[in-house]
Structures are given as C-alpha cells and as structure tokens.
N, C-alpha and C positions, 0 to 999 in steps of 0.2 A: 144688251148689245145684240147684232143683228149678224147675219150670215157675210155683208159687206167685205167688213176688214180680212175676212177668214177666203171669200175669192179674190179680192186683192193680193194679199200675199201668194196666194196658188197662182194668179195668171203673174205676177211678176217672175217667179220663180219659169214656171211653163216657159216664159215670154225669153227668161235667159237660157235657158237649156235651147230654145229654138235660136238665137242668135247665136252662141257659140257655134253650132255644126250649121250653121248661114256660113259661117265666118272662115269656117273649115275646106269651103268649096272653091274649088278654082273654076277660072272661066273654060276649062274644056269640063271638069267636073257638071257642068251645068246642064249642055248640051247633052248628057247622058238621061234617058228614061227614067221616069217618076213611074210608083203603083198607080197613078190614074192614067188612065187609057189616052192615050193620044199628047199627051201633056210630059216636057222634058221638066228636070229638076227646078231648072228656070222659069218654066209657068206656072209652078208651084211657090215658089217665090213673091215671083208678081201676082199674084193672088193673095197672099196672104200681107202683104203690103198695100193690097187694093183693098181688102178687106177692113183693115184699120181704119179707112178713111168711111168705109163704109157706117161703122161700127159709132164713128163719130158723128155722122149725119143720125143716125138713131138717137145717139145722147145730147145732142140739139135740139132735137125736135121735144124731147123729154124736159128740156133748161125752156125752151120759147115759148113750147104749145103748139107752134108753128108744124104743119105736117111737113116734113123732109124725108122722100125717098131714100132709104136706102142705096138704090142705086137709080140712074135714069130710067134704065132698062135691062132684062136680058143680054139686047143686043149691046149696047155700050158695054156691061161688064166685058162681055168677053173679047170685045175690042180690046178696052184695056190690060188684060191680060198675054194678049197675044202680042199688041206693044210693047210690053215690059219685058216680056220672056227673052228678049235678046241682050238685056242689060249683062253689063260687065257685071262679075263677082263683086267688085268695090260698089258699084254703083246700087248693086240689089242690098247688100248691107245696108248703105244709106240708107234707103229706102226702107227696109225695116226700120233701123234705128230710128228715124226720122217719126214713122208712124207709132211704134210702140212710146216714143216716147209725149209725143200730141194727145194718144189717147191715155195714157197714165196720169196726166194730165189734167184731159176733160174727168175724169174719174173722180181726182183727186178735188176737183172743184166742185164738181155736181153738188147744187144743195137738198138737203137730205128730202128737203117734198118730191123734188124730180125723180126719185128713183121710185116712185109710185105711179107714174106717168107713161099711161099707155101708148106703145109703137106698134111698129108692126113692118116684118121684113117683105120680101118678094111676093109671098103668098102668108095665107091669114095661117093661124087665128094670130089675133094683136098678144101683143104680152106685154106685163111691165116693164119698166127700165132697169131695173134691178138683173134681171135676165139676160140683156145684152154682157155681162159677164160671165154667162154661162156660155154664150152663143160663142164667145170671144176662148175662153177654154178650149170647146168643141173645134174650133178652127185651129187653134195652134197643136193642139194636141194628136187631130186626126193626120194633118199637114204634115206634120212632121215625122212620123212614120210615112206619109206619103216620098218622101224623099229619097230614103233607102238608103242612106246613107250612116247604117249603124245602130240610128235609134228607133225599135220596135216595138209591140203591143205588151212585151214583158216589162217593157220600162216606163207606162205609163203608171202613174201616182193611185194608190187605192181607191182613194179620195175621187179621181175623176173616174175612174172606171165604176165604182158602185154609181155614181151620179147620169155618166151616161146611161146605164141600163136602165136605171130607175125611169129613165126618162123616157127611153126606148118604149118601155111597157106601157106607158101611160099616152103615148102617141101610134100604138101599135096597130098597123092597117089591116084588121081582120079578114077586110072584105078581096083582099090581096095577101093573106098569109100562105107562106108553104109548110111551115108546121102546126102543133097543134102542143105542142108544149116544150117548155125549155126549164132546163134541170139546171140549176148553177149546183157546180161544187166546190168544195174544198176538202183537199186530200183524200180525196177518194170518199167525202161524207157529204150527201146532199144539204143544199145550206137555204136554199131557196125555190118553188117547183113554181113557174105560170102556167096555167092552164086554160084551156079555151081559148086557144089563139087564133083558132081557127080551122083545116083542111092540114092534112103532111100528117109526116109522122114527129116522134117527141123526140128532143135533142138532148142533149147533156154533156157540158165542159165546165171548166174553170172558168171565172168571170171575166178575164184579160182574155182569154181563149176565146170565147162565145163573142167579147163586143168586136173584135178581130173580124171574126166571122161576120157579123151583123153587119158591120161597116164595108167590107168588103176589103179587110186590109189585111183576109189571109185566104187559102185554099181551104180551112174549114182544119186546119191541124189543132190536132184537142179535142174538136167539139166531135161526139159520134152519136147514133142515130141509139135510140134506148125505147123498147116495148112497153106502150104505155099500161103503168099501171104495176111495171114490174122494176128491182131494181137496178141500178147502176153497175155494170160491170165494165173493167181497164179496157181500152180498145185505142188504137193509133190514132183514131179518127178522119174526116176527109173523105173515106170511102163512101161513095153511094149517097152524100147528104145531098137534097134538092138544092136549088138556088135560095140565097138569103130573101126573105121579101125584103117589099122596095124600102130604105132607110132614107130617113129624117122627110116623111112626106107631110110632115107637121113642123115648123121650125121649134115650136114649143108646145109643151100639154097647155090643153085650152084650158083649164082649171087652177090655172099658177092663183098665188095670192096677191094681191096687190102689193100687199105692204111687206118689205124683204123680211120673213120671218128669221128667227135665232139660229137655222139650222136647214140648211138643203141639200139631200132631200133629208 
C-alpha cells in the first residue's frame, strides 16, 4: 500500500473541518480581515475554491499527458479572486462544496499510473501527481488559519505539521535565509536540530509554533532566538527574532519520488 489512501483520508477530513467554519460565516462575517495582508475573509474563500479548480487542471494534465496550466496567469488568478471575494456566504460554500467535491472525485478516479505523472505549478521545479495532494493539504490547512476565525496553528493535525516542515527544510532558500538553525522541541527536549541554513541567528520552538512562524501565520509566539551551540532555555518568545525567510519559494522539493512511496515524508 502506498501513502495515497493515507492523504485522502487527511485531505477529506482537512477539507471538512474547513467547510464547517466556511459554513459558520456570515455575509458581514466575510467582509471582515483575513491574516493575509490586504485579502478580507471572503478572498480567502474565493481562493481556496479557485484553487480546487486549479488543482484539477494539474490532475488532467497527469490522466491526458496533455500540458494544463495550472492557472492562465498570475494576472487571471487574482482576477479571479478578487471576483469572487464579494460572493454571499451561501454562495462561497457552494463554491467550496462544489469544488471539493469535483476534486475528490478526479482523485478518486485517477488511475493509479497517473499519479507518477509529472506537473508542474506556477513556477518549477515539476513534481509528481501524487504531490498535488500535498499541495492541496498545504492550501486547506494554511487557508484556514488564514481566516481567523477560531481555527489556529494548535489545531493543525501532527501529521501535517511534521510533513510541512519536512518539506520546508528540503526546499529551504539559503541563499535568502535569516537564520542559521532551527531547534524543534518537545516539552522542553530538543527533538530535531537543522543546521546551516544559512546567515541569522539559531531559533527554537515547538513544531506547530515554528511552521506558524515560517508561514507567517504568527508574530513568532513560541519560537525564541537560542545561542548556537548552546542549550535551549524557556523564553516567551517573538522578541527580537528577524523576519521568517521567504516561504514555499519552491512549490515542492525537487527530489520527490516519482512513484507515491508507503510513507511521506
């Protein structure tokens, strides 16, 4: 058996926790600010419903052979987004419902050679088709802490949190880092150290705490700046850390496997 069924069931699950608090919002709810800068609750929506469709043009392209953009453009995406951010409450549910359920779908259909079938999103490197369910995790899961409406970076599943950072590391832009190592812990016991990341000083948090930070989905609460070379000691964190470097400048590590191995990572 392969890693497949194992992010199917995670993104369905993902995919329901994010439609209930979809479902929870009203239409003045909407017009309220999202954690991404400039973007109300509602273009965060239409994004992530835009996104579905996108996600679908990848897993076509993997069934045909047929090269299918992701998206037209830049510019088109965020057309579309800026269209949709004014839909009623009812109508953005739709529009989720509509999309998660097309692309659970194409999922459920893909035959099993197509998930070895290289794509490739906005910018390179290409990656398998098996991956677009990673990509699809990553979107629902960051999105919806993007909301703000309740659900936070404590509430993401182990499972995606080990997975994003894994991933994190292996796409990590040295040549653009502000640190120079990051410490994961647990309960106060290092569990993980990267090293050579680059320029900065060494960081250290909890792994929910740290991809928070990395993502830009908190002010750096948890993660605190740590002497390298020395150990870990309690600190509020936030104070003094540099900016995160730039996140996801790679959509995927360029080394994935073709073939969806038993276990990712």
């Amino acid at each position: 058996m392969t890693v497949l069924p194992r992010l199917q069931d995670e993104l369905t699950r993902a995919t329901n926790r994010f439609l209930a608090t979809a479902a929870a919002l009203s239409d003045t709810d909407l017009t309220a600010p999202s954690l991404m800068p400039g973007w109300t609750r509602g273009h965060v929506l239409a994004h992530v419903a835009g996104t579905a469709d996108s996600h679908l043009n990848l897993l076509a392209w993997a069934r045909s052979g047929v090269r299918t953009p992701q998206y037209a453009s830049y510019a088109a995406r965020a057309a579309e987004i800026e269209a949709g951010s004014t839909r009623s409450a009812s109508q953005h549910l739709a529009a989720l419902e509509d999309g998660a359920a097309r692309l659970a779908a194409a999922i459920r259909d893909l035959p099993e050679h197509a998930w070895s079938a290289q794509v490739e999103g906005m910018r390179p490197p290409p990656h398998p088709a098996w991956y677009v369910l990673v990509r699809r995790l990553r979107e629902i899961g960051l999105h919806h802490v993007d909301l703000a409406a309740g659900y936070g970076p404590a509430d993401w599943p182990q499972a995606f949190v080990r997975r994003e950072l894994h991933d994190c590391r292996r796409s990590w832009p040295r040549e653009r880092s502000t640190v120079s190592e990051v410490v994961l812990m647990d309960n106060g016991r290092e569990v993980e150290r990267w090293r050579d990341l680059g320029p900065g000083p060494a960081i250290a948090g909890a792994p929910a705490d740290m991809l928070a930070w990395l993502t830009g989905r908190s002010g750096g609460e948890g993660v605190r700046l740590v002497p390298v070379g020395r150990s870990c000691t309690p600190g509020p964190g936030g104070a003094r850390l540099p900016e995160p470097p730039p996140w996801l400048t790679m959509p995927a590590p360029a080394d994935l496997p073709a073939t969806p191995t038993e276990d990712y990572p």
